[in-house]
C-alpha positions as CSV (number, residue, x, y, z in Angstrom):
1,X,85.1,-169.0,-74.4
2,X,83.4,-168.1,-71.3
3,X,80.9,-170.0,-69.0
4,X,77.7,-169.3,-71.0
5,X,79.4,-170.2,-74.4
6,X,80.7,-174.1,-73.3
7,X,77.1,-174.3,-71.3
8,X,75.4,-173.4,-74.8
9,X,77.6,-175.9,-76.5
10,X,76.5,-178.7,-73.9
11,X,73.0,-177.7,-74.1
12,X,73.4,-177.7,-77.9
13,X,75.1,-181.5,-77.2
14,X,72.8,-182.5,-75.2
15,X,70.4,-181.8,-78.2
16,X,71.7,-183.4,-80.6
17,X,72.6,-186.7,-78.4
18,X,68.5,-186.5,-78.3
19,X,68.2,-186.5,-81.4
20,X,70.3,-189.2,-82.4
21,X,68.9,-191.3,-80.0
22,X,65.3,-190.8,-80.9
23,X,66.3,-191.4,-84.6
24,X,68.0,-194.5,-83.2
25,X,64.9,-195.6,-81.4
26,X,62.5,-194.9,-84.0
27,X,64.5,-197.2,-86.8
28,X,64.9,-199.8,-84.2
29,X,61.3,-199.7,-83.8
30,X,60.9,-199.2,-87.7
31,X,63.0,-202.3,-88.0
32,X,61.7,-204.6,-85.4
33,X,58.1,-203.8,-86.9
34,X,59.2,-204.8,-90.4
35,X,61.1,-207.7,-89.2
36,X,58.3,-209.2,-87.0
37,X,56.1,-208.5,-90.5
38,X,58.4,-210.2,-92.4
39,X,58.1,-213.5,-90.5
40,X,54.4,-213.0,-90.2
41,X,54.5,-212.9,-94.3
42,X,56.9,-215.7,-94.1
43,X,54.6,-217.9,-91.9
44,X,51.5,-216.7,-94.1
45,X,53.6,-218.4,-97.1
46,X,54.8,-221.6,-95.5
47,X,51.0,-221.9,-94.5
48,X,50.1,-221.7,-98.0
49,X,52.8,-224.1,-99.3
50,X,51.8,-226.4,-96.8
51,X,48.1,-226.8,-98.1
52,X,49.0,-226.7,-101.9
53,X,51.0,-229.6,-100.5
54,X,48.7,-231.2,-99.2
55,X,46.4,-230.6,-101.6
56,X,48.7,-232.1,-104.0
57,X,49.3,-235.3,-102.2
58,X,45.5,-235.6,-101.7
59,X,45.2,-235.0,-105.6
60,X,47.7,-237.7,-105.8
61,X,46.4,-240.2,-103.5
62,X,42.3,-239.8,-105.2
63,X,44.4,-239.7,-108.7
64,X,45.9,-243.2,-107.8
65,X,42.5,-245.3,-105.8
66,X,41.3,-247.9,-107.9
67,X,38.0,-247.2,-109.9
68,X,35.2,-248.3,-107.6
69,X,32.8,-250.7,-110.4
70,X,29.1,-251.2,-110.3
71,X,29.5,-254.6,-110.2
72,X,31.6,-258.0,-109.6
73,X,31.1,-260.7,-113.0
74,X,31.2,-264.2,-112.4
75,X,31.9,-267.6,-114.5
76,X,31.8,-270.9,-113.4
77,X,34.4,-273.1,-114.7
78,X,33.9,-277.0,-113.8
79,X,32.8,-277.3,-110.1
80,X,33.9,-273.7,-109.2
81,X,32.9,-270.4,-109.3
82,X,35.1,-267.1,-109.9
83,X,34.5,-263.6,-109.5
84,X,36.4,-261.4,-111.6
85,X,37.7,-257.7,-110.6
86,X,37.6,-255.4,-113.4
87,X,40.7,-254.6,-115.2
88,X,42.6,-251.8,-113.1
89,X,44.7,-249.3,-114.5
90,X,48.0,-250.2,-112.6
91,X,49.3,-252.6,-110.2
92,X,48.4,-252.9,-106.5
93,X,48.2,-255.5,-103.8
94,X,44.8,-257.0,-102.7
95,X,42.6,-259.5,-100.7
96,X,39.4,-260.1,-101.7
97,X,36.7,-260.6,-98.9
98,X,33.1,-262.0,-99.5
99,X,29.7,-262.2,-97.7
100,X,26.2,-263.2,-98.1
101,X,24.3,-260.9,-96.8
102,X,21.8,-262.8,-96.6
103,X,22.9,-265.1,-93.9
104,X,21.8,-263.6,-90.8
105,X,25.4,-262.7,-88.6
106,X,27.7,-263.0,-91.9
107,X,30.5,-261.4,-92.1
108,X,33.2,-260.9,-94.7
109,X,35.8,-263.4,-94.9
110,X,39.2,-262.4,-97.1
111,X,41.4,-264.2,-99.0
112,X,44.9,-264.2,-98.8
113,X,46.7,-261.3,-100.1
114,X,47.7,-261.4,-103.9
115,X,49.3,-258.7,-106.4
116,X,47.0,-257.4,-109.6
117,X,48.5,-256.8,-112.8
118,X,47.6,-253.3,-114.2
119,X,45.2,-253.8,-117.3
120,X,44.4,-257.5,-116.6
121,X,41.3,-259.0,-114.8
122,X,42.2,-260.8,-111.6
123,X,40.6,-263.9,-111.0
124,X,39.0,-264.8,-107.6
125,X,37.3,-268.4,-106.2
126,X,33.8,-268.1,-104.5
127,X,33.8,-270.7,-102.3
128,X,30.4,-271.0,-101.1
129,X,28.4,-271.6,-104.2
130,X,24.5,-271.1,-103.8
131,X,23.0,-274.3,-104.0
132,X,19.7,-274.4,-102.0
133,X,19.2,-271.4,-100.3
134,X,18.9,-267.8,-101.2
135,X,22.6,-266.1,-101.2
136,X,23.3,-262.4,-102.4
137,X,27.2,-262.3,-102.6
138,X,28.8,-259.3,-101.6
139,X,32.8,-258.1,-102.1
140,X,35.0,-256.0,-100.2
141,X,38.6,-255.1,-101.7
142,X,41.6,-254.0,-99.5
143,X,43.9,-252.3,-101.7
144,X,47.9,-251.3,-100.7
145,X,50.2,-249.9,-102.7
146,X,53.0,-252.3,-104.6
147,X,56.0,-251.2,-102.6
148,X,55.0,-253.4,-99.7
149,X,55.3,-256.6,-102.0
150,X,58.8,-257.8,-99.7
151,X,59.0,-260.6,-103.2
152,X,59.1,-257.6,-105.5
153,X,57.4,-260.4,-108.1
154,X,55.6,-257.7,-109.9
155,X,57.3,-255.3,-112.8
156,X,56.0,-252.3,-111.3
157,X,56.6,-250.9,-107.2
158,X,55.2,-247.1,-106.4
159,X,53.5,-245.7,-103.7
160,X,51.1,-243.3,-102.4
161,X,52.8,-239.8,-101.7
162,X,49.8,-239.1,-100.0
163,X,51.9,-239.5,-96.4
164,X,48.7,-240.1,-94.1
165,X,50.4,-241.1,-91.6
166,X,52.7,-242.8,-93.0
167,X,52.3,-245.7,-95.4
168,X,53.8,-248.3,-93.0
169,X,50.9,-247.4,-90.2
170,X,48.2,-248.3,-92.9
171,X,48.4,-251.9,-92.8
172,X,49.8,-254.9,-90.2
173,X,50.9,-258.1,-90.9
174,X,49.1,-261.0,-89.2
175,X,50.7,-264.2,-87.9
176,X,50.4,-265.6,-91.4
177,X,52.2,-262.6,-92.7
178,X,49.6,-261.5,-94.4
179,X,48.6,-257.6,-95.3
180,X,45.4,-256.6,-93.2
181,X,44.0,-253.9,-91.0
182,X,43.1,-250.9,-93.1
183,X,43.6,-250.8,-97.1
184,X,45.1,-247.8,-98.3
185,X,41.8,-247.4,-100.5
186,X,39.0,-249.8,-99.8
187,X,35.6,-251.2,-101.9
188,X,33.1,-252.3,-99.5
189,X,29.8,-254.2,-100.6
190,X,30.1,-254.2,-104.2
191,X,27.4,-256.2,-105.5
192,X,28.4,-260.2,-107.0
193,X,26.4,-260.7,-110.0
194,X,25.7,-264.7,-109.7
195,X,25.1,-266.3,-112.9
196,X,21.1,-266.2,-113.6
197,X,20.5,-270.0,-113.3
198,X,21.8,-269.7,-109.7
199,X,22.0,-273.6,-109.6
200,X,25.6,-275.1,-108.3
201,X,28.4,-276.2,-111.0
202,X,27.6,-279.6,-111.5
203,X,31.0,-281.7,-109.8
């Protein structure tokens, strides 16, 4: 073959080298586009999953607060006087705080920290029985879920899959090893219906 036939065959080469190289480029392209849509579908769908899970947990944790009533009952028996929380529909751990919000600077003062039986009324003393002056009772309850009873003495323990952060953050002990800070779900200033005589247990 002479000069002009190899210089046609390197021409013709040097096409198809082209070619193969534009093909080459435009599927690497091609593929880097579909791979960097993939992972923008696959972050789209985590971001969903993600808020159907959170969703969920928040189902969960609204699913599992305690009823808020209208009202807190009382009876006295002998000298005292009890408050009684309305049955609840499973167990949890409490403390009871009261004030009279009548009494100018009052705050609420809580009780120590018990464990409520689902489906049973939990009985509470109200120490400051109004005997002479004018007294409107109020009640906040500080509820925690049952797996932070260290006893165990109840026959039920779940918690909150809620995860705000983190059960163990929701709550401290104090120096008497007692649950306080924040409740996991919380009444404030439910109203203490005083029996209608409003005179003090005789002693």
């Amino acid at each position: 073959m002479d000069a002009d036939t190899w210089a046609a065959i390197a021409a013709i080469a040097a096409i198809a080298a082209d070619v193969v190289a534009v093909v080459a480029l435009y599927f690497a392209v091609t593929s880097a586009r579909a791979a960097k849509e993939s992972a923008k579908q696959a972050k789209a769908v985590a971001r969903v999953e993600e808020e159907r899970r959170a969703e969920e947990r928040e189902r969960w944790h609204e699913e599992l607060k305690p009823p808020y009533p209208g009202k807190i009952e009382t009876e006295v028996h002998g000298a005292s006087l009890y408050g009684y929380l309305p049955a609840l529909p499973r167990d949890y751990l409490i403390r009871v705080g009261l004030c009279d919000e009548r009494r100018s600077g009052s705050t609420f003062r809580f009780q120590p920290q018990v464990r409520v039986t689902a489906d049973l009324r939990h009985r509470f003393p109200i120490d400051a029985w109004p005997s002479k002056v004018p007294s409107r009772f109020v009640a906040a309850v500080k509820f925690w879920c049952p797996d932070l009873d260290d006893d165990d003495t109840g026959p039920l323990s779940w918690t909150c899959p809620c995860g705000r952060s983190g059960l163990s953050s929701s709550y401290v002990l104090d120096a008497d090893d007692q649950l306080s800070g924040n409740g996991h779900w919380e009444w404030w200033a439910v109203p203490i219906e005083l029996p209608s005589n409003e005179k003090a247990p005789a002693d």
